[in-house]
N, C-alpha and C positions, 0 to 999 in steps of 0.2 A: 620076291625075296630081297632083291636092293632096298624096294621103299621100307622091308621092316627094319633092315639091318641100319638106315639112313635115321631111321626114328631114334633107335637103339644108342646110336652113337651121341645124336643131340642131347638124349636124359643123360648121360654120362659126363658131356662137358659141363650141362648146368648144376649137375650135383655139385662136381669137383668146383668150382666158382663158388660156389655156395660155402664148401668147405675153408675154399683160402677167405674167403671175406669175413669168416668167424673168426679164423686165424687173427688174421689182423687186427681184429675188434679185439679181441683179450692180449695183443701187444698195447694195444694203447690206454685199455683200463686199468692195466699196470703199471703204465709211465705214467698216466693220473694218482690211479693210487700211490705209488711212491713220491709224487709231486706234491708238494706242503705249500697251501697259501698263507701268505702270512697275514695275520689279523693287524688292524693298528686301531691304536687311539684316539679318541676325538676330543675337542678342546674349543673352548671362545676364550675369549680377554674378558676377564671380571667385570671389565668398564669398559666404556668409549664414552665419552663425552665429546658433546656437539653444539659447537659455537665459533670459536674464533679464529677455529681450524679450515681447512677445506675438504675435511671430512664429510662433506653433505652437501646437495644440491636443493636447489631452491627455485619452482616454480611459482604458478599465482594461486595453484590448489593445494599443493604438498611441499613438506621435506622429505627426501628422498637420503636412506642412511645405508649404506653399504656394511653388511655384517659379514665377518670371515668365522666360518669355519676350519680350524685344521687338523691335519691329520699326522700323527707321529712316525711318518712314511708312507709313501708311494701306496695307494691305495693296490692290492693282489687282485680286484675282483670288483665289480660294478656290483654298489649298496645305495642306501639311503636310510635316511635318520628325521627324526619327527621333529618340530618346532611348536611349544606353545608359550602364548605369553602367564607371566604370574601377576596381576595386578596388586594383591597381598603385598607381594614381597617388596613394594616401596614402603608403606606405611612402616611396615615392621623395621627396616634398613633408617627410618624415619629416628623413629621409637630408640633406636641403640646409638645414635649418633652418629651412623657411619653415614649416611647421606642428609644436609644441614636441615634445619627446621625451617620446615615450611617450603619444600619439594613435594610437588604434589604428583601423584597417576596420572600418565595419560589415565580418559573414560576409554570405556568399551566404544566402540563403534569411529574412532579418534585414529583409529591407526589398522595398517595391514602387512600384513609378512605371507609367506606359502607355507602352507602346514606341516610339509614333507621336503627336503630337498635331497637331490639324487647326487651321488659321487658315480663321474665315470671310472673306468679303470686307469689306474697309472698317475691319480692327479692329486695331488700333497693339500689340498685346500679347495674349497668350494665358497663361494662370497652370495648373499641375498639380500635383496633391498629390504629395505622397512619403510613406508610409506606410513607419514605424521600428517594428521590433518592440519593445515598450515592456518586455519580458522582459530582451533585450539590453541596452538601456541602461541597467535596474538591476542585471544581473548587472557593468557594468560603473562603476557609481557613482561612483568616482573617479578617471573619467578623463575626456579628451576623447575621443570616437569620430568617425570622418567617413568619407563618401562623395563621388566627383565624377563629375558628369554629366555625361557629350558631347553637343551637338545633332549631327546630321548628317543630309546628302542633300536641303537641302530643296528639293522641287518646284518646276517652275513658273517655273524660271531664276531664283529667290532666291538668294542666297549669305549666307554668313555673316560677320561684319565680325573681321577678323583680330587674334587673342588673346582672344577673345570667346563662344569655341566652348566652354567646360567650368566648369561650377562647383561651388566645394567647399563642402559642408555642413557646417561642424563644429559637435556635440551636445555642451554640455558637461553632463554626463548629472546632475551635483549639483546645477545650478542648476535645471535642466529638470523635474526630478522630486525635491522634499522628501526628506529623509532620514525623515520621520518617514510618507512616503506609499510607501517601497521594500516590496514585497512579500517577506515569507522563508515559507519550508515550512519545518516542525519539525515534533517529535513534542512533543505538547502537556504530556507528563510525562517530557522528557529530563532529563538534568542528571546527578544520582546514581543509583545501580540505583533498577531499580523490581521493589521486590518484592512475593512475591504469597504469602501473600495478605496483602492490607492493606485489610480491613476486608470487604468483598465485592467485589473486584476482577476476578472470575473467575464463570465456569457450570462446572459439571463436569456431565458425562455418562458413559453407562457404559461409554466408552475413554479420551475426553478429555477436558483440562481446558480450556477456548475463555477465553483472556484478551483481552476487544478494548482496544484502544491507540488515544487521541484520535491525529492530525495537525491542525496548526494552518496556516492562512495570515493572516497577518499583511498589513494592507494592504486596500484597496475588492477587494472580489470582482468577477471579472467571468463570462465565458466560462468554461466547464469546461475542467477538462484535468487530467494526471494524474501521477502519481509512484511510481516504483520502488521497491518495498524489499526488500535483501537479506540472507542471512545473512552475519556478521560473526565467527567464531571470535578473531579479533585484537581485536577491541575485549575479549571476556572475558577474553583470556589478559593483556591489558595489565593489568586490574584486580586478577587473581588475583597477578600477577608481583609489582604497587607495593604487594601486602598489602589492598588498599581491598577485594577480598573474600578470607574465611578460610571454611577449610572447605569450597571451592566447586568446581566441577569444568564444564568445557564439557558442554552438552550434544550430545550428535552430531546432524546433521542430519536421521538417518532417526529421528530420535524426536520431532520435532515438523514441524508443516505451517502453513502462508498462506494461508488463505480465500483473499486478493487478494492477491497479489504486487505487480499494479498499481492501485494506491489509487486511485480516481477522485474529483475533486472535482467535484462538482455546480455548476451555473450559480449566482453567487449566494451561493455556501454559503462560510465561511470556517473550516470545520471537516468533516473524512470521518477515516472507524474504518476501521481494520487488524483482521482476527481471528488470533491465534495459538493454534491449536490444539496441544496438548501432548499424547504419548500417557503414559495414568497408565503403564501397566506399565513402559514404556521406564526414566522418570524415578525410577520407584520402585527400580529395579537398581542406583541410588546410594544403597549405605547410609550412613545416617549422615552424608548430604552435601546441601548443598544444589548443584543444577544451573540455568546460566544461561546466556541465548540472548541473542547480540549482533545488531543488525538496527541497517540503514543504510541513508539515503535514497540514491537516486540516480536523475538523470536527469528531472528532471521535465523535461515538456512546453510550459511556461511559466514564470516568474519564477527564483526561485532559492533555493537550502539556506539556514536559519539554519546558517551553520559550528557555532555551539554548541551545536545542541540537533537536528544532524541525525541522531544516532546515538543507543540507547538499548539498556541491557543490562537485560533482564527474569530476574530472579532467584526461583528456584522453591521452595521450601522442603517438599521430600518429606513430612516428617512429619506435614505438616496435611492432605495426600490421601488417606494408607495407608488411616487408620481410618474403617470403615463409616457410621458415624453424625457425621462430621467431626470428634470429639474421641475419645478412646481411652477403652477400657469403664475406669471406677473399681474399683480394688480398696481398701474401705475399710480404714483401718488402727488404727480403734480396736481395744482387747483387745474377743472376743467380737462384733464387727462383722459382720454379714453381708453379702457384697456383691449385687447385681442378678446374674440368672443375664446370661451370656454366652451367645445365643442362637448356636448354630453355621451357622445360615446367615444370620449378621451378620458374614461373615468380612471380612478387611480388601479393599480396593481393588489391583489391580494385575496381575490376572488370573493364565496359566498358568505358573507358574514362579515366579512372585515371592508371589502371596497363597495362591496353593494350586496344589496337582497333582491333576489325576484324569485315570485311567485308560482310562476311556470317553466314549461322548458323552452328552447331556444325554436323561437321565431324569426323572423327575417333572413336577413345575410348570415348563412349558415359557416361560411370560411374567413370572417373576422372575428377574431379572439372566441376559435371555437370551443374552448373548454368552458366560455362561461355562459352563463343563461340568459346574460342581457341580451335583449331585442333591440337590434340593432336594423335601422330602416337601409334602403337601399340608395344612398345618394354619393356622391362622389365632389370633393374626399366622403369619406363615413364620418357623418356628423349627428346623426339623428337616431336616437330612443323611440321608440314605440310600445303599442301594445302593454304599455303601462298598468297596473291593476293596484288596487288598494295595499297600501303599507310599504311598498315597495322603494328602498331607495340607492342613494349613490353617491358617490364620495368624489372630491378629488381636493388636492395638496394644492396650497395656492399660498403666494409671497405678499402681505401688503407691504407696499412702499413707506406709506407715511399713516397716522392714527388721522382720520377723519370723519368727515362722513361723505360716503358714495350715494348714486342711484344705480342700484340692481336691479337690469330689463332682462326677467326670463323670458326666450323666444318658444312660446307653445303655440301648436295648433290642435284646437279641441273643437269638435261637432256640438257640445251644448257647452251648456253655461254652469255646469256642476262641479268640476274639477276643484282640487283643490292641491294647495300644497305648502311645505314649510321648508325656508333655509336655516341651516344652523351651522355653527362656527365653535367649531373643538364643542360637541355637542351643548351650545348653548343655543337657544333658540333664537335669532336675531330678525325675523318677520314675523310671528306668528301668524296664524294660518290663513293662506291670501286662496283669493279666486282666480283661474285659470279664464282667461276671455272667451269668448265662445269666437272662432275664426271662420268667417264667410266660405272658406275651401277648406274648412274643417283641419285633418291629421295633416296633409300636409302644407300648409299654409299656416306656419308658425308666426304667430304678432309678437309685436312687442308687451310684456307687461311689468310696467314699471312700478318700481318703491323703493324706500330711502334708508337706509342703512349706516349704521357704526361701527367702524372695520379701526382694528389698534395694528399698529405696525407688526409685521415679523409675519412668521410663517404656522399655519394652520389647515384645521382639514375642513371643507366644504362638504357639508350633506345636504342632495337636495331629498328630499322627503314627500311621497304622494301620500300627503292623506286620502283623496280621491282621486282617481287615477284617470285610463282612456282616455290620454293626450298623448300626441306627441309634442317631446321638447329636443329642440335644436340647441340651443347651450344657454349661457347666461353673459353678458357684457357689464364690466364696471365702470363707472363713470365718474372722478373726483368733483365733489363738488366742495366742499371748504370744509 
C-alpha cells in the first residue's frame, strides 16, 4: 500500500512541473511577441577608387581592397546579404561619361569576393576583401580598370536604402603599382640574333647540339607559374628579308625540338632555362649556310611579355659542328710541311648522308660513336675504318694553309690488289680513282699510298670515297711540297 501511494505521489509532482514549465513558456512568447526587432538598411559608397591612397594592399599575386558595408543601425538580429559582380555595368557607366574613356572591366576569372557575407548581431558595418589579380592590372598599366558590386536579398526583412545597392571600384593600375615594380617575362638574351656558338654557349652530343636560353622576370617574384614558347618561322624570315641576316636560311621544324615548351618558373625564382635542342645532321644539310630558329613567348600564366625582348632568333653556324674534334684537321702549308695524319675514324659530325654513308650495320667497337654505322676497328686511340664495302664514304673539314701542291699518303691495309678509291674536295674530284696496294698483313697492316694533289687555301670538306671497298684505312697524311 506505501509503494502505490509512493508511485501516486511522483505522477503528481511530474504533472505539476510540466504545468509550471508551459507557464513559463507562454510568459516568454509574449515578451517575444511584444518585442519588435528593428530592421535596418543597407548601403556601399558609389565609388572607392584605388591608387594613391592606402586603401589597398599589395602583394606579388594580388591587390587586396577592403569593401564596407553599412548598416543604418545596430544590426537587431544576425543576417546576411548576397554579393555579385556586374561586369556590364562599366562599359555602360563608360558609354554615359560618368567613368572616362577608355576604363576598361576587370575579365571574369581577374578577381574574387565571397558571395554571401554574414552580419552578426549588434554590428553597424561588415567590411570584405576583393582580391584583383595583380597580373591584370600590370598587363593593363595605363589605364583605369573597374569592377561594380550589387548587395542583394538581404535576410531577415532588411532592405537596402535606395541608389545605395552597387559600388564601383576603379584601379588606376600606374598609381597602384610602380612602373619600376610591373613584372615582364623576356628572354634574358633577346634583342639581336643570338648566335651559337659564342664562346661555349651550347652542349653537343652525339645527335644534338642542346643550347639552353636564360627567361628573365623582371619584378619581386612570387608564386610559380609558367610560359609558353613557340616556334616562330616569321620572326627569321623578317631578319633574312631586311638583310640583318646574310647567308642564312630557316631552319625547318622537324630539325630541331623543346626540352619544355612550357617554361616553368619556380616559387621565388626570377630566372628558368629553355633547352633547344638542334639535330646536327638536319642542320649540317645546309651547306655553306648558316641556319636559324625563331621562338616566341606566349601566354604566360601570370604577369606579362617584355614586348621587346619577348621573341629571340637563335642563329646556328654549321661550320663550327661538322668537324670532329670542334676545329677542322690543319693541312700545313709550309714548303716540306708535314701535316698530323687524319685519323679516318675522326670523321666529321652529321651522321648518315651528310658526314658519311655505310652500307651495313655497326660492326667493330660497338661503344664509339654508337649511333652511327661506321666500322670502326679496335685500336687505341680509335683510328681505324674497316669492313669497308662498295660506295661507301666519309667526310671530314679540313683547313689548307697555303694554295699548293701536296702528296696525299692514304694509310690502307687490303688482302688483294682490287680496292679502290677516290678523294674529293668540296665535291670535286681531285684523284680520280687510284688503287688500294695490296698489304703483306692484309686489314691490319695499313701502307702508305701515295699521290700528288692541288689543295687552294681555306677551308673545305674531305670525302674519302670507296669505289671498291674491303680495306681498311687508318687515315690520310699531307705533305707540302711546293
Amino acid at each position: 500500500m506505501k509503494r502505490i501511494f509512493t508511485t501516486a505521489h511522483l505522477c503528481l509532482l511530474a504533472i505539476s512541473a510540466m504545468l509550471m514549465m508551459s507557464c513559463e513558456k507562454e510568459k516568454l512568447s509574449g515578451v517575444l511577441a511584444n518585442e519588435e526587432v528593428k530592421s535596418v538598411n543597407l548601403s556601399v559608397d558609389n565609388r572607392v577608387d584605388v591608387g594613391s591612397g592606402e586603401n589597398f594592399t599589395l602583394n606579388s599575386d594580388e591587390l587586396i581592397i577592403p569593401i564596407t558595408v553599412n548598416l543604418s543601425g545596430a544590426s537587431g538580429t544576425a543576417f546576411n546579404v548576397q554579393l555579385t559582380p556586374n561586369l556590364d555595368t562599366i562599359a555602360t557607366l563608360v558609354g554615359s561619361g560618368t567613368l572616362p574613356a577608355g576604363t576598361i572591366s576587370l575579365a571574369e576569372q581577374t578577381f574574387n569576393f565571397p558571395p554571401v557575407i554574414d552580419f552578426a548581431y549588434g554590428v553597424k558595418s561588415t567590411t570584405f576583401n576583393l582580391a584583383v589579380s595583380r597580373s591584370f592590372v600590370e598587363r593593363n598599366h595605363n589605364k583605369l580598370v573597374a569592377l561594380a558590386i550589387k548587395i542583394s536579398s538581404p535576410s531577415k526583412g532588411n532592405a537596402i536604402e535606395a541608389n545605395k545597392s552597387a559600388v564601383i571600384v576603379v584601379i588606376n593600375a600606374a598609381e597602384a603599382i610602380a612602373a619600376e615594380d610591373v613584372h615582364y617575362i623576356s628572354f634574358a638574351a633577346a634583342g639581336p640574333p643570338y648566335f651559337v656558338p659564342t664562346g661555349t654557349n651550347y652542349a653537343i652530343g652525339t645527335q644534338d647540339v642542346t643550347i639552353p636560353l636564360n627567361l628573365a622576370l623582371a619584378g619581386l617574384a612570387g608564386a610559380d607559374f609558367t610560359v609558353d614558347v613557340t616556334p616562330s618561322d616569321a620572326l627569321v624570315t623578317t631578319l633574312i628579308n631586311n638583310g640583318t641576316l646574310k647567308n642564312t636560311v630557316v631552319l625547318s621544324s622537324n630539325s630541331y625540338s623543346l626540352t619544355n615548351p612550357k617554361v616553368k618558373f619556380l616559387s621565388n625564382e626570377n630566372s628558368a632555362k629553355l633547352e633547344l635542342n638542334a639535330r646536327i645532321s638536319e642542320f649540317l644539310k645546309n651547306t655553306n649556310k648558316k641556319v636559324a630558329i625563331g621562338l616566341l613567348l606566349r601566354n604566360p600564366s601570370k604577369f606579362q611579355l617584355d614586348e621587346t625582348k619577348k621573341s629571340i632568333v637563335v642563329v646556328i653556324d654549321p661550320d663550327h659542328f661538322r668537324p670532329y674534334n670542334g676545329t677542322p684537321f690543319l693541312i700545313k702549308g709550309g714548303i716540306g710541311a708535314v701535316s698530323d695524319m687524319i685519323p679516318a675514324a675522326q670523321y666529321d659530325f652529321g651522321g648518315e648522308g651528310v658526314a658519311f654513308h655505310d652500307t651495313g650495320g655497326k660492326d667493330g667497337v660497338g661503344d664509339y660513336r654508337p649511333n652511327d654505322n661506321v666500322d670502326v676497328g679496335d685500336y687505341t686511340p680509335r683510328s681505324v675504318v674497316g669492313w669497308t664495302s662498295d660506295g661507301e664514304w666519309l667526310t671530314y673539314t679540313v683547313n689548307v694553309e697555303e694554295t699548293g701542291e701536296y702528296e696525299l699518303n692514304s694509310l690502307i691495309g687490303a688482302p688483294g690488289d682490287n680496292g679502290r678509291y677516290t678523294v674529293y674536295f668540296d665535291g670535286v674530284d681531285i684523284t680520280g680513282t687510284l688503287a688500294a696496294g695490296k698489304t703483306p698483313g692484309q686489314y691490319g697492316d695499313q701502307q702508305p699510298n701515295r699521290t700528288t694533289v692541288q689543295l687552294t687555301k681555306g677551308r673545305h670538306i674531305m670525302k674519302f670515297f670507296m669505289n671498291v671497298g674491303a680495306y681498311d684505312v687508318r687515315g690520310w697524311i699531307f705533305t707540302r711540297k711546293k
